[in-house]
C-alpha positions in Angstrom: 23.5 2.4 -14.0 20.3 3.8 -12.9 21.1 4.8 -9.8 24.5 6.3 -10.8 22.7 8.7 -13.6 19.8 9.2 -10.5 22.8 10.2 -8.3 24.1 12.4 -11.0 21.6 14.5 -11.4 19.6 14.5 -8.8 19.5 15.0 -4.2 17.2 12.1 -3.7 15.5 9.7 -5.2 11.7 8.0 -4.4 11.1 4.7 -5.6 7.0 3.6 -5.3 6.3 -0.2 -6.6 3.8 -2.2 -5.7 4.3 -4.2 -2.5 4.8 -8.1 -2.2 1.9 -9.5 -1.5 0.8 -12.9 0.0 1.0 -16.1 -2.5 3.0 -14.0 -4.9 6.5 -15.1 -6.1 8.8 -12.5 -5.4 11.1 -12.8 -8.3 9.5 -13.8 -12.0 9.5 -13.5 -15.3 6.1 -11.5 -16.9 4.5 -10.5 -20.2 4.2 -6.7 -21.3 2.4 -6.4 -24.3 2.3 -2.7 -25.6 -0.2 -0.3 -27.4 1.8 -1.4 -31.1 1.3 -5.1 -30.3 4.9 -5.7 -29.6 5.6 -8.4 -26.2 8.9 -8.4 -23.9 9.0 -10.6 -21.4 10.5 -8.5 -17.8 12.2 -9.2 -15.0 10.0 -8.0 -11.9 10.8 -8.2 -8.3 8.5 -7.7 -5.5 9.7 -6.3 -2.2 8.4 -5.3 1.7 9.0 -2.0 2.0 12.2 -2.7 4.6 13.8 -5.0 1.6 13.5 -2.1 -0.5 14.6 0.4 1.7 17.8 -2.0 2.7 18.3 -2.5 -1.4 18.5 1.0 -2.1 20.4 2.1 1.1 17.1 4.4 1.8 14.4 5.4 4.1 10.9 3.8 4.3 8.1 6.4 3.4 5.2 4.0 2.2 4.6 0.4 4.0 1.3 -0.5 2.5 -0.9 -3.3 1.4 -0.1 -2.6 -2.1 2.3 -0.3 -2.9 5.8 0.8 -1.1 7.9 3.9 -1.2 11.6 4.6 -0.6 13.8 7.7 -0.7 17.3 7.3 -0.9 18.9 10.8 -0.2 22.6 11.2 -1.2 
């Protein structure tokens, strides 16, 4: 659904995340707690900047130690 509205109203779209680094799981389930005190527990993936890239059907712009970017142009 994201990417549909993204689509929609936008050319392009640049994705930055932080990268996968060594020793970390790359799929798991985390904590947020917010400024009210409320917790939700999120889903967070981790990717290589070419896994990214290959998800979103894009272009690599950022390979870095700890973050990655991605455009996907349409």
């Amino acid at each position: 659904m994201f990417l549909a509205e993204a689509r929609r109203v936008a050319g392009q779209l640049i994705v930055v995340d932080s990268a996968r680094r060594p020793g970390t799981d790359p799929e798991q389930w985390q904590q947020r707690v917010l400024n009210d005190g409320s917790r939700h527990r999120v889903y967070k993936r981790y990717f290589a900047a070419g896994q990214l890239a290959t998800e979103l059907g894009g272009e690599v712009l950022i390979d870095g130690a700890w973050f990655v970017a991605v455009r996907v142009s349409w």
